[in-house]
C-alpha positions as CSV (number, residue, x, y, z in Angstrom):
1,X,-18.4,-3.3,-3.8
2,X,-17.6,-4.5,-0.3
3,X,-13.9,-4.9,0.7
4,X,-13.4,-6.2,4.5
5,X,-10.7,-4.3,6.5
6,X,-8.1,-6.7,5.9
7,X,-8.9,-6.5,2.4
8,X,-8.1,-2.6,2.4
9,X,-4.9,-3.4,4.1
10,X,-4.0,-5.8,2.0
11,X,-4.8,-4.4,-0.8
12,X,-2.5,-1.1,0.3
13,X,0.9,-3.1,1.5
14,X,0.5,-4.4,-2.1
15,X,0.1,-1.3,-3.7
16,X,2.8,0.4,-1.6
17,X,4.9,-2.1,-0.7
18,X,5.9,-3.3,2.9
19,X,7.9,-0.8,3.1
20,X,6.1,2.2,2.8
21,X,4.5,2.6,5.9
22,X,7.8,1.6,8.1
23,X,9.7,4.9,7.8
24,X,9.7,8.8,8.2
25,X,12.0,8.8,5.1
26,X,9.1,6.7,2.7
27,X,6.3,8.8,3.3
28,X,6.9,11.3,0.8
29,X,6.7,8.1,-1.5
30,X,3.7,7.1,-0.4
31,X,1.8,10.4,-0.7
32,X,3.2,9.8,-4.4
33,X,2.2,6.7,-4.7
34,X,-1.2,6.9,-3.2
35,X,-2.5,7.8,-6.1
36,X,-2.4,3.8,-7.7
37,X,-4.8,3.1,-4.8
38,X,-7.6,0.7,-7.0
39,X,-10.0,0.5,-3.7
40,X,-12.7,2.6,-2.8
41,X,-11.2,5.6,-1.0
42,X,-13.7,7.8,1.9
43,X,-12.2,10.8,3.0
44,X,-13.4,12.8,5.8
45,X,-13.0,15.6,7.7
46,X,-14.5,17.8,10.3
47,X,-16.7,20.9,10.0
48,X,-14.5,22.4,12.5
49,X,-10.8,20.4,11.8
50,X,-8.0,23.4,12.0
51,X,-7.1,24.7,8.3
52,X,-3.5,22.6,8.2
53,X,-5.6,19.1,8.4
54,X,-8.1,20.5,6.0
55,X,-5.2,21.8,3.5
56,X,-3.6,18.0,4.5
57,X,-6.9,16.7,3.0
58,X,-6.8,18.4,-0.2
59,X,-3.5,17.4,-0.9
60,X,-4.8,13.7,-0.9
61,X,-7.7,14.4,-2.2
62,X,-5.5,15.9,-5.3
63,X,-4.0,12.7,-5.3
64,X,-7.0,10.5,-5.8
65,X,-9.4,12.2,-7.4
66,X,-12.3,9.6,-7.4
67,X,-12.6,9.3,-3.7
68,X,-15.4,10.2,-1.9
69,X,-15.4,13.1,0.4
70,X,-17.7,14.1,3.5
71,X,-17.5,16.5,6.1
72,X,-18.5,16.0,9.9
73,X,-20.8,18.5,11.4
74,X,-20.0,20.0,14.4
75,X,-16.6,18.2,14.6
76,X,-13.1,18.6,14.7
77,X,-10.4,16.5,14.2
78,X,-11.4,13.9,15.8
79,X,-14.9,13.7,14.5
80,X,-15.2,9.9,15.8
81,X,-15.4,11.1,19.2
82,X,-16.9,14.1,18.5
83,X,-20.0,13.3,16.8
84,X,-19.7,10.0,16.5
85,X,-23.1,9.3,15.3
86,X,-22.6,11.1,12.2
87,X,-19.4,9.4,11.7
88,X,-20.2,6.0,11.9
89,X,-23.4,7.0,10.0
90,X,-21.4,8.3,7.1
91,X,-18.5,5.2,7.5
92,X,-21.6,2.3,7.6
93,X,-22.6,3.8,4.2
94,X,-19.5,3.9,2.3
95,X,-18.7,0.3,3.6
96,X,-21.9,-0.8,2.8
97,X,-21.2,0.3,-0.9
């Protein structure tokens, strides 16, 4: 299934509301509520992302069990920059689903 960007973020303000994403104080709401998500979900972190974004990932992940889940090599946490080709690769490929 192919969803555009703005189709994520649409879909997302109408599962959270508009709301959700405006303030410090909703987004222990929206980790709740992330779980009615109906849209494909990647997740992804890197091979070498410090253990509190890792831990932050399983949290979510907790959250919405059917997402999809893959892990940069030889990246940190900010795998698009640090291997980017692997990245994009493995973002191309869920889009393309």
């Amino acid at each position: 299934m192919k969803i555009s960007p703005a189709g994520y973020a649409k879909s997302a303000a109408t599962t959270l509301g508009p709301s959700s994403a405006n303030s410090a104080t909703s987004r222990a709401s929206a980790v709740r509520d992330i779980g009615r998500f109906k849209m494909p979900v990647l997740l992804m972190e890197g091979e070498q992302s410090p253990p509190l974004f890792k831990r932050m990932r399983a949290a979510v992940q907790q959250c919405l069990p059917s997402a999809g889940l893959v892990t940069i090599p030889k990246a940190g946490h900010q795998m698009h920059q640090m291997n980017a080709a692997a990245f994009n690769a493995e973002l191309a490929k869920f889009l393309a689903e």
